[in-house]
C-alpha positions as CSV (number, residue, x, y, z in Angstrom):
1,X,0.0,0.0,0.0
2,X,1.1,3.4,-0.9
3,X,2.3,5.7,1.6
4,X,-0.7,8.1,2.3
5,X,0.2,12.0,2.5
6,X,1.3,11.8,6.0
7,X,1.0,15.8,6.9
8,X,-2.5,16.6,7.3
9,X,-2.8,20.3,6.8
10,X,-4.5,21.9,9.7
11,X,-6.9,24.9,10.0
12,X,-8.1,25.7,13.5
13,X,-10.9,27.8,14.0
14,X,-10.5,27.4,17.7
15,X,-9.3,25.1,20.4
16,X,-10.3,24.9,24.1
17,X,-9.0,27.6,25.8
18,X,-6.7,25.2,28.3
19,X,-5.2,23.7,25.3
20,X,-4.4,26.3,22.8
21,X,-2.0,25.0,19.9
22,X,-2.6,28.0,17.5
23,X,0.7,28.8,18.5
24,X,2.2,25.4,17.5
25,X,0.1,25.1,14.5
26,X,1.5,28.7,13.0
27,X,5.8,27.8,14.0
28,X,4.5,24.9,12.1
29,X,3.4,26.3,9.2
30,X,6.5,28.2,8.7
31,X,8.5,25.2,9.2
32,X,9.8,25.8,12.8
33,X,9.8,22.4,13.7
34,X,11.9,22.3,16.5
35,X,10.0,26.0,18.3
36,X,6.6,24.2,17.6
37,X,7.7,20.7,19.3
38,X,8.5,23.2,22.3
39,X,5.6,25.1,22.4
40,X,3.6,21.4,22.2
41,X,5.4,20.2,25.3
42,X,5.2,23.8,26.8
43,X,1.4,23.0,27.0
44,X,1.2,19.3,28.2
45,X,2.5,17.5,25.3
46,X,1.4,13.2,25.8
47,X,-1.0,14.7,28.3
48,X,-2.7,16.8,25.8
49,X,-6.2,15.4,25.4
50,X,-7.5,17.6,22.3
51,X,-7.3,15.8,19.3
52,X,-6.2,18.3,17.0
53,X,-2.7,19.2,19.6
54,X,-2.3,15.5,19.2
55,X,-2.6,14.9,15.7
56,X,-0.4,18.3,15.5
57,X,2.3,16.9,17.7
58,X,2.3,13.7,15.4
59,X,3.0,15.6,12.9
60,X,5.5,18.3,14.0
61,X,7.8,15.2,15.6
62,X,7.0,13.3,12.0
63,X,8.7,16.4,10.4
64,X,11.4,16.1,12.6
65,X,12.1,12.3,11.7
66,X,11.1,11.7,15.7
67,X,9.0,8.1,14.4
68,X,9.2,6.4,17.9
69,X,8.2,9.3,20.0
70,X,5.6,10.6,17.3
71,X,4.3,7.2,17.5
72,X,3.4,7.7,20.8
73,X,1.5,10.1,20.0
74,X,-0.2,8.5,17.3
75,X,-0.9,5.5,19.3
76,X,-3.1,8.0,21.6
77,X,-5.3,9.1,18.3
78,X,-5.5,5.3,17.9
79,X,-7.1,5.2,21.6
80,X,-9.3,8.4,21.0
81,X,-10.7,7.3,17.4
82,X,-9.5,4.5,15.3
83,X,-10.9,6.4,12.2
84,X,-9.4,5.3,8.7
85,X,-7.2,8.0,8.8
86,X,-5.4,7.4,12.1
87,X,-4.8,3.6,11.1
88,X,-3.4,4.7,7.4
89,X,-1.0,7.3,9.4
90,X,-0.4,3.8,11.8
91,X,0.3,1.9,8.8
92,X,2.5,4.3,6.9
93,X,4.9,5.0,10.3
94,X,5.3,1.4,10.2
95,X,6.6,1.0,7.1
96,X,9.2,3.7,7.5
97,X,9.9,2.2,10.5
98,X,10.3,-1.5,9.2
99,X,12.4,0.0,6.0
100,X,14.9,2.3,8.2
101,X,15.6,-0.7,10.8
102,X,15.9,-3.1,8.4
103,X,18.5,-0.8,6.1
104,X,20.3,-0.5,9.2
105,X,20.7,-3.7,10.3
106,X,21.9,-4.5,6.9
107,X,24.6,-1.6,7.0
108,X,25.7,-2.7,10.3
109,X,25.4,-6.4,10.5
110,X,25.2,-8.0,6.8
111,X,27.0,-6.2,4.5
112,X,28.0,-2.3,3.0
113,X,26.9,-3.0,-0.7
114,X,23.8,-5.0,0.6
115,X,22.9,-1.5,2.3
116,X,23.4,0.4,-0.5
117,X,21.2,-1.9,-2.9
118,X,18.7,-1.9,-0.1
119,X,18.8,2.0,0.5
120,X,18.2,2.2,-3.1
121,X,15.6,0.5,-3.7
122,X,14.0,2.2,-0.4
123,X,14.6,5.6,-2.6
124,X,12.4,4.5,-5.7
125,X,9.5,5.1,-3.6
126,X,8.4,8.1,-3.8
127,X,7.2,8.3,-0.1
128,X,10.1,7.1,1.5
129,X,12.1,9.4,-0.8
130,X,11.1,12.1,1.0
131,X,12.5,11.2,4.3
132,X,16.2,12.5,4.9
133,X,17.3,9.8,7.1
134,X,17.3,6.7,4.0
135,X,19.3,9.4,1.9
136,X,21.3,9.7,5.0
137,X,21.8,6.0,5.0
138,X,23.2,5.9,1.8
139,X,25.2,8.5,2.2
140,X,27.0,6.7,5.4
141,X,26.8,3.8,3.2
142,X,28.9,4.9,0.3
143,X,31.1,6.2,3.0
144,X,31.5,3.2,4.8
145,X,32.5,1.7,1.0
146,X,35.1,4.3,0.7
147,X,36.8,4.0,4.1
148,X,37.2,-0.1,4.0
149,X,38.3,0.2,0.4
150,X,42.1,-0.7,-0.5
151,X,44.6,2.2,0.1
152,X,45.3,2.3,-3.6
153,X,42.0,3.1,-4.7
154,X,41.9,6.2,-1.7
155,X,42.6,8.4,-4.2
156,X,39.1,7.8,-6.8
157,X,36.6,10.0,-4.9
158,X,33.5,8.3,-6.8
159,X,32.7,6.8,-3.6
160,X,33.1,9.8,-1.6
161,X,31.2,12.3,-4.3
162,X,28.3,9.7,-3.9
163,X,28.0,9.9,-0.5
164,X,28.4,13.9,-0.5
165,X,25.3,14.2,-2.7
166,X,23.0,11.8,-0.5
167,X,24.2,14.0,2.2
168,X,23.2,16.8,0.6
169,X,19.8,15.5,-0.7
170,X,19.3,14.8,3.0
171,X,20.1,18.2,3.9
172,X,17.4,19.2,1.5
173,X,14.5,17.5,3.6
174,X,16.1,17.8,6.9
175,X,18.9,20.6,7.6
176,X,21.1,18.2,10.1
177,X,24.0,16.6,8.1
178,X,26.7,19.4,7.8
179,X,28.4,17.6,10.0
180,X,28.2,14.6,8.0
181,X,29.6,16.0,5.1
182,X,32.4,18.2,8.0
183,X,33.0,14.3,8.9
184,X,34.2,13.4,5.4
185,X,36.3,16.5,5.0
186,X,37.8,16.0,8.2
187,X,39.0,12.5,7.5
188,X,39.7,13.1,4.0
189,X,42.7,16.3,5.6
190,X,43.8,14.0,7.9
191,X,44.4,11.6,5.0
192,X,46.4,14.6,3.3
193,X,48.3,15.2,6.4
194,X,49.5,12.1,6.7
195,X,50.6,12.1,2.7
196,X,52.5,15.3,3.4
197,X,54.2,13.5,6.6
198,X,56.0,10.9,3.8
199,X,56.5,13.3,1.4
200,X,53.5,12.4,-0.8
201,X,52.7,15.9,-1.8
202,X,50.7,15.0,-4.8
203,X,48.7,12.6,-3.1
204,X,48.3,15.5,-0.2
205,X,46.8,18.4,-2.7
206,X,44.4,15.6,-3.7
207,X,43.4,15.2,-0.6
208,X,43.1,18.4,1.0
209,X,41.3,20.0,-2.5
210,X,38.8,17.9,-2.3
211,X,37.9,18.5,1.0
212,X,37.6,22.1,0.8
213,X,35.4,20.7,-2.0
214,X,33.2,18.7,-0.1
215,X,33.2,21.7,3.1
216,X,34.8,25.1,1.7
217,X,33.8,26.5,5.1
218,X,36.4,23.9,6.5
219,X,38.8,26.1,7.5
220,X,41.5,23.8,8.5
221,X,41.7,22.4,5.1
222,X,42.3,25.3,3.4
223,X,45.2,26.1,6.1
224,X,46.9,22.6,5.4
225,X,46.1,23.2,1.8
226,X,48.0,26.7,1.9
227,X,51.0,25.5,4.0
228,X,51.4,22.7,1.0
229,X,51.3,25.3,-1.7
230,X,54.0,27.2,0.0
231,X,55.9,24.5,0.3
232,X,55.7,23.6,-3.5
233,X,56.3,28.0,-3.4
234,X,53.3,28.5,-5.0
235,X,52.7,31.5,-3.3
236,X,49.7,33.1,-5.1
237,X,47.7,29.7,-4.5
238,X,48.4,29.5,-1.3
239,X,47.4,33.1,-0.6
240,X,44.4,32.6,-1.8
241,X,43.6,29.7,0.5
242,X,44.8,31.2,3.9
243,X,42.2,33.8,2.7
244,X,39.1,31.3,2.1
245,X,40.3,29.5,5.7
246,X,40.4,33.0,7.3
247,X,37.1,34.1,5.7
248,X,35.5,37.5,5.5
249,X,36.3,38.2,9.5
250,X,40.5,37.6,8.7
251,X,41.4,40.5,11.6
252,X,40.0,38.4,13.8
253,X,41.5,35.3,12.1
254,X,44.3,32.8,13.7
255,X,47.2,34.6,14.6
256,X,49.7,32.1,12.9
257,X,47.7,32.2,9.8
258,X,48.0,35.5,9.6
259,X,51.7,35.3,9.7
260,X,51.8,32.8,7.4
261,X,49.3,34.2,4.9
262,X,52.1,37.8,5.6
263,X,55.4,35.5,5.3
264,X,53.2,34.4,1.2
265,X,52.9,38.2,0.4
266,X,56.2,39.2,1.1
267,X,57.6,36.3,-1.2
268,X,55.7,37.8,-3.8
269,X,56.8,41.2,-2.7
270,X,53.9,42.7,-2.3
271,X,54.9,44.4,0.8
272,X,52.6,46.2,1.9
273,X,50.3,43.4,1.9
274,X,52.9,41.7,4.2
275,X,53.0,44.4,6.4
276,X,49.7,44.3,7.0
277,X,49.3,41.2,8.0
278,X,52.1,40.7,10.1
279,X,50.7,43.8,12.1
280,X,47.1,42.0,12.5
281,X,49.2,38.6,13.9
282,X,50.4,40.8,16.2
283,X,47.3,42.6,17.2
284,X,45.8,39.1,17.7
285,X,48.8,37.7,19.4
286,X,50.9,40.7,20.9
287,X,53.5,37.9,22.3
288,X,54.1,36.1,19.0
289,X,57.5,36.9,18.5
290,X,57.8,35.2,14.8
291,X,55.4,37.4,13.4
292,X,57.5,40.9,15.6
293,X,60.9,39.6,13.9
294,X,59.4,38.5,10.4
295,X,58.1,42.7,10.8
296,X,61.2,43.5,11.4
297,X,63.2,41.7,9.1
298,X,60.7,43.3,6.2
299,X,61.2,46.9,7.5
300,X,64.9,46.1,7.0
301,X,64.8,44.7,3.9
302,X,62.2,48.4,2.9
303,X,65.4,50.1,4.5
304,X,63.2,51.6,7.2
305,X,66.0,50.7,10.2
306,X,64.6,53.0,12.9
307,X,61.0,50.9,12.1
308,X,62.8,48.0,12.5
309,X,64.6,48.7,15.2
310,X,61.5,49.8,17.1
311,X,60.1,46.2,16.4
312,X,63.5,44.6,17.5
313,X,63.5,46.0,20.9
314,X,59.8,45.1,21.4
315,X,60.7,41.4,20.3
316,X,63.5,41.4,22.6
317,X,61.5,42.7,26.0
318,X,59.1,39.3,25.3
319,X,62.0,37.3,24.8
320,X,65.9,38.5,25.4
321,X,67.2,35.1,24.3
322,X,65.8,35.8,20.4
323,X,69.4,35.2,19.2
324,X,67.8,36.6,15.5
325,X,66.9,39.7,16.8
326,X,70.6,40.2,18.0
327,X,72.0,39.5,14.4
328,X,69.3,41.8,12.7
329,X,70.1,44.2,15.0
330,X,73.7,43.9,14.1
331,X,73.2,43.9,10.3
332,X,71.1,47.2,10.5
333,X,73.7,49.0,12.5
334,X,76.8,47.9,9.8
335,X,74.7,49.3,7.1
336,X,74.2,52.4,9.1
337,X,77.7,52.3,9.4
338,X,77.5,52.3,13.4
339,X,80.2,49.9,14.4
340,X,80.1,50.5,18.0
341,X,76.8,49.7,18.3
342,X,77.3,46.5,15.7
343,X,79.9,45.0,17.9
344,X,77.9,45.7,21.3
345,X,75.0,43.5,20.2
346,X,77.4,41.2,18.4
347,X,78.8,40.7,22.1
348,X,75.1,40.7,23.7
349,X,74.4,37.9,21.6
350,X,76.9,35.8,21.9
351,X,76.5,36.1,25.6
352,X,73.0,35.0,24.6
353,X,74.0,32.0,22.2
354,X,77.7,31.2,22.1
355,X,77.3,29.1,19.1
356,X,75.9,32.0,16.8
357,X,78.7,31.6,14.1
358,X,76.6,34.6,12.3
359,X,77.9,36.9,15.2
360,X,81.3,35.5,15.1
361,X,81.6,36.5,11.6
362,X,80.5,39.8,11.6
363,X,82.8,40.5,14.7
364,X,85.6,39.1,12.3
365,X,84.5,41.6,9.8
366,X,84.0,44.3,12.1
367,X,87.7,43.6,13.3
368,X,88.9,44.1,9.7
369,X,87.1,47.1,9.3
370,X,88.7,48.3,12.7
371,X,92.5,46.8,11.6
372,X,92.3,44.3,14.3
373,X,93.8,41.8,12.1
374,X,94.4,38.4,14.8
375,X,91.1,39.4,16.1
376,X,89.5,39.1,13.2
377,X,91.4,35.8,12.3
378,X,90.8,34.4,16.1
379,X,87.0,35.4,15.5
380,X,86.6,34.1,11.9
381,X,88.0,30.7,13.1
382,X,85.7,30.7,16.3
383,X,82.8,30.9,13.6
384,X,84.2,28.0,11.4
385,X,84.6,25.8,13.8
386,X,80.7,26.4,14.9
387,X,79.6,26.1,10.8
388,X,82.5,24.5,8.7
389,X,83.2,26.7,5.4
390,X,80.9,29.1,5.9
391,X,81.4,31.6,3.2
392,X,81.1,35.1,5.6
393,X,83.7,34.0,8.0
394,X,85.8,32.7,5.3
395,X,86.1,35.5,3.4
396,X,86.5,37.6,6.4
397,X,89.7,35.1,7.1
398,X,91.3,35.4,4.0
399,X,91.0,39.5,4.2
400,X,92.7,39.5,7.8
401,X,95.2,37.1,6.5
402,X,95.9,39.6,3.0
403,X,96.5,42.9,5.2
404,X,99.1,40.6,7.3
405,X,100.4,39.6,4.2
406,X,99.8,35.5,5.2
407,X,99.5,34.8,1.6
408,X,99.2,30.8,1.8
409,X,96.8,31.3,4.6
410,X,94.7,33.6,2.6
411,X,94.8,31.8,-0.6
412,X,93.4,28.8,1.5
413,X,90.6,31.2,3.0
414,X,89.7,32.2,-0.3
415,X,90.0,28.8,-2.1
416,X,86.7,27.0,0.3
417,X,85.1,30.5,-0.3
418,X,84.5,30.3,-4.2
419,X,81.6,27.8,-3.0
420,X,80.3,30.5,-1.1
421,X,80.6,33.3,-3.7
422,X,82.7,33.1,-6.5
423,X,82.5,36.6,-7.9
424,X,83.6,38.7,-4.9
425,X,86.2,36.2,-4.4
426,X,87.5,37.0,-7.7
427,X,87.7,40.3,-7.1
428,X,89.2,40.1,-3.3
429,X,91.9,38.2,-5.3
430,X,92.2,41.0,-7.3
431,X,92.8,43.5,-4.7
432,X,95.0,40.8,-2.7
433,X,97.5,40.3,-5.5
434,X,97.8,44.0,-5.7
435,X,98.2,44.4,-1.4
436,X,101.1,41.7,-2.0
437,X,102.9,44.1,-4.3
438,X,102.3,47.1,-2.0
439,X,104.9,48.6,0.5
440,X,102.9,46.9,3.4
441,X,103.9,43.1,2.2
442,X,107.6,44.1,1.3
C-alpha cells in the first residue's frame, strides 16, 4: 500500500482555551519544527487530550524524523478514534519504520553493498524518498565503501562524491548533516596530512582540495592546503587559501595564519600586503615573537632601520634570548655604518647564544674594518669551527690574512670561499695580488 500523505494540513478555528496550539500550528506552518515541538510540550505534550494538539504533535515530531516518540503520539489518536485516517497514518509509520531498521541492520550487521542496494531501492518510492534519514543511510553507506576500500584506490573519490550528494539530498529534507559532510572533509585532511608527513605531496593536494570541496567553510583544510602550496612555493595559490580558511572576518582570524598568509605576500613582494598582515598577527597575538621579527626583518629589507629597530626591541623585551633579533640588530647598525653599536649586540648575543657563528663573523669583519687583524682571524676561526666553510667567515679570514700579508693562509681562506661566492672572491683576489705588491707586504 502506498504511503498516504502523512502531513495533514490543519486549520483551526478554535481550540479549548486550556489547550491552545494555535501557536504550534503557526511555528508549524513556517516550518519551525523544533520551536513548535517546544511550544507542544510547553502545553502538556502526551497529556494533551485535544485531538487536534495530538494529531499536530504527530505531525510536527514526524517532520522532525522523531518516528518512535511521534508514534506515541499516534498510538493516543488510535485510543481516541480509530478512524481510517489514524490507522493509514499507523500503517504508513510502520513501514518507515520496518524499512529504516531493516537498512540499518543490513549496513551494520550483513554487508555495505547490501545497504546500498537496499537503500536504493528504499529511494524509488516516492514516499520514503522524501525522508532524509534513507538518503542519510546511503550517504554513510557509500562512506562506509570508501573507508574499507584498499589504500590504492583512496585516491578515486567516486565513492566519496556519492556519498556527498546523498548527504546533501538529505540536507534538503532535513537541515542536520553538515556535520556529515564536515566528517568526510575532516577525514579526507587527515588523510592529506598524513601524505604530506611521507613526502606524498601529490597525493596531499588531492586530498586536501577535495575537501575544501566537499566543506569550503572547512577552514582547517584550506590552512593545510595553503602550508602545502608554500611548500611547493606557489605562493599566489596558497594566498588565496589562507584567505578562504580566514574568511570574510580575517582581523580576527588565527594569529599564525595571519603570519603565514604575511610571510606568502612578502615572497611575492607585495609588501605592503605583508605588512599588513604581520601587524594583524600581532594585534591578535601581541606575544608572537615570529610574526615581531618577520616585521622587522621586512622593514629592514624596505630600508626603514629606525621601524625596524622599534620592532627589535619590542621582540626582545618578550623574549631576550631571540638570538635573531641580536643578528638583525647587528646587520642594521653595519649598514648604518654604526660599528660600535654593531659590535655591542654582536657581544650581547653571543653572551646569549655562544654558538651564533653569524655573530662570530660579523665581529671578524668588524675587526677588519677596525684593523684588528688576529682578532679578526681568532673570531673568523671561532665561527668555522661552529659552521665548517661558511662563506662570511671565510672570506672575512682570508681579508685579515691579505692585510698581514699571510699569503698561503689567505689563498686557502679564499680557495673554500669560491663555494660560497665566486665573484667577490675574484675580485678580493684582485685586490689581494695588488696588497702583496704594496709597501705593506715588502
Amino acid at each position: 500500500m502506498l504511503l498516504v500523505k502523512l502531513l495533514i494540513t490543519l486549520s483551526f478555528l478554535g481550540f479549548s482555551s486550556a489547550e491552545d496550539c494555535s501557536k504550534a500550528n503557526s511555528l508549524f506552518n513556517d516550518k519551525l519544527y523544533d520551536d513548535a515541538i517546544l511550544e507542544i510540550l510547553s502545553i502538556g505534550g502526551i497529556e494533551l487530550s485535544s485531538e487536534e494538539c495530538l494529531l499536530l504533535s504527530y505531525n510536527i515530531l514526524f517532520k522532525l524524523e522523531n518516528f518512535n516518540e511521534a508514534k506515541n503520539y499516534l498510538d493516543k489518536l488510535l485510543q481516541i478514534d480509530s478512524a481510517d485516517t489514524y490507522q493509514n497514518l499507523s500503517a504508513s509509520l510502520t513501514k518507515v519504520l520496518q524499512n529504516y531498521k531493516s537498512a540499518k541492520y543490513t549496513l551494520e550487521k550483513i554487508d555495505v553493498d547490501e545497504a546500498i542496494s537496499e537503500y536504493k531501492k528504499i529511494l524509488e518510492d516516492d514516499d520514503l524518498s522524501k525522508i532524509s534519514l534513507f538518503h542519510g543511510g546511503l550517504g554513510l553507506a557509500y562512506k562506509k565503501k570508501y573507508m574499507n576500500s584498499s589504500p590504492l584506490d583512496s585516491l578515486d573519490f567516486t565513492l566519496l562524491d556519492l556519498s556527498v550528494s546523498s548527504y546533501i539530498a538529505a540536507n534538503e529534507l532535513r537541515n542536520k548533516y553538515d556535520s556529515e559532510i564536515n566528517n568526510i572533509a575532516k577525514y579526507l585532511t587527515n588523510l592529506g596530512k598524513t601524505s604530506a608527513s611521507n613526502d606524498e605531496l601529490s597525493n596531499a593536494l588531492s586530498y586536501y582540495k577535495k575537501a575544501t570541496e566537499y566543506d569550503n567553510n572547512y577552514n582547517v583544510a584550506h590552512f593545510y592546503l595553503g602550508q602545502l602550496y608554500m611548500k611547493i612555493q606557489d605562493y599566489d595559490l596558497a594566498i588565496e587559501s589562507f584567505k578562504l580558511g580566514l574568511g570574510n572576518d580575517f582581523e580576527k582570524g588565527n594569529y599564525k595564519i595571519l603570519y603565514l598568509l604575511a610571510s606568502c605576500y612578502q615572497k611575492n613582494n607585495s609588501f605592503d600586503d605583508a605588512e599588513k598582515f604581520f601587524n594583524l598577527s600581532i594585534n591578535n597575538e601581541p606575544t608572537y615573537t615570529k610574526a615581531r621579527f618577520a616585521l622587522a626583518n621586512l622593514f629592514y629589507k624596505k630600508q626603514k632601520f629606525p621601524k625596524s629597530k622599534t620592532e627589535i626591541f619590542d621582540l626582545l623585551k618578550i623574549d631576550s634570548s631571540y638570538i635573531k633579533a641580536y643578528e638583525l640588530l647587528v646587520n642594521i647598525y653595519l649598514d648604518e655604518k654604526d660599528y660600535d653599536s654593531a659590535r655591542k649586540y654582536a657581544n650581547d648575543g653571543i653572551l646569549v647564544d655562544p654558538k651564533s657563528f653569524f655573530l662570530y663573523s660579523q665581529l671578524a669583519f668588524l675587526d677588519n674594518e677596525e684593523q684588528k687583524f688576529e682578532s679578526a682571524i681568532d673570531n673568523s676561526n671561532q665561527a668555522l669551527s661552529l659552521k665548517r666553510n661558511y662563506g662570511p667567515a671565510l672570506i672575512a679570514l682570508a681579508t685579515a690574512n691579505v692585510y698581514l700579508c699571510n699569503k698561503i693562509a689567505a689563498d686557502d681562506a679564499f680557495k673554500k670561499a669560491k663555494r660560497y661566492d665566486r665573484r667577490q672572491v675574484k675580485q678580493l683576489q684582485d685586490w689581494a695580488a695588488q696588497h702583496y705588491k704594496s709597501p705593506a707586504c715588502n
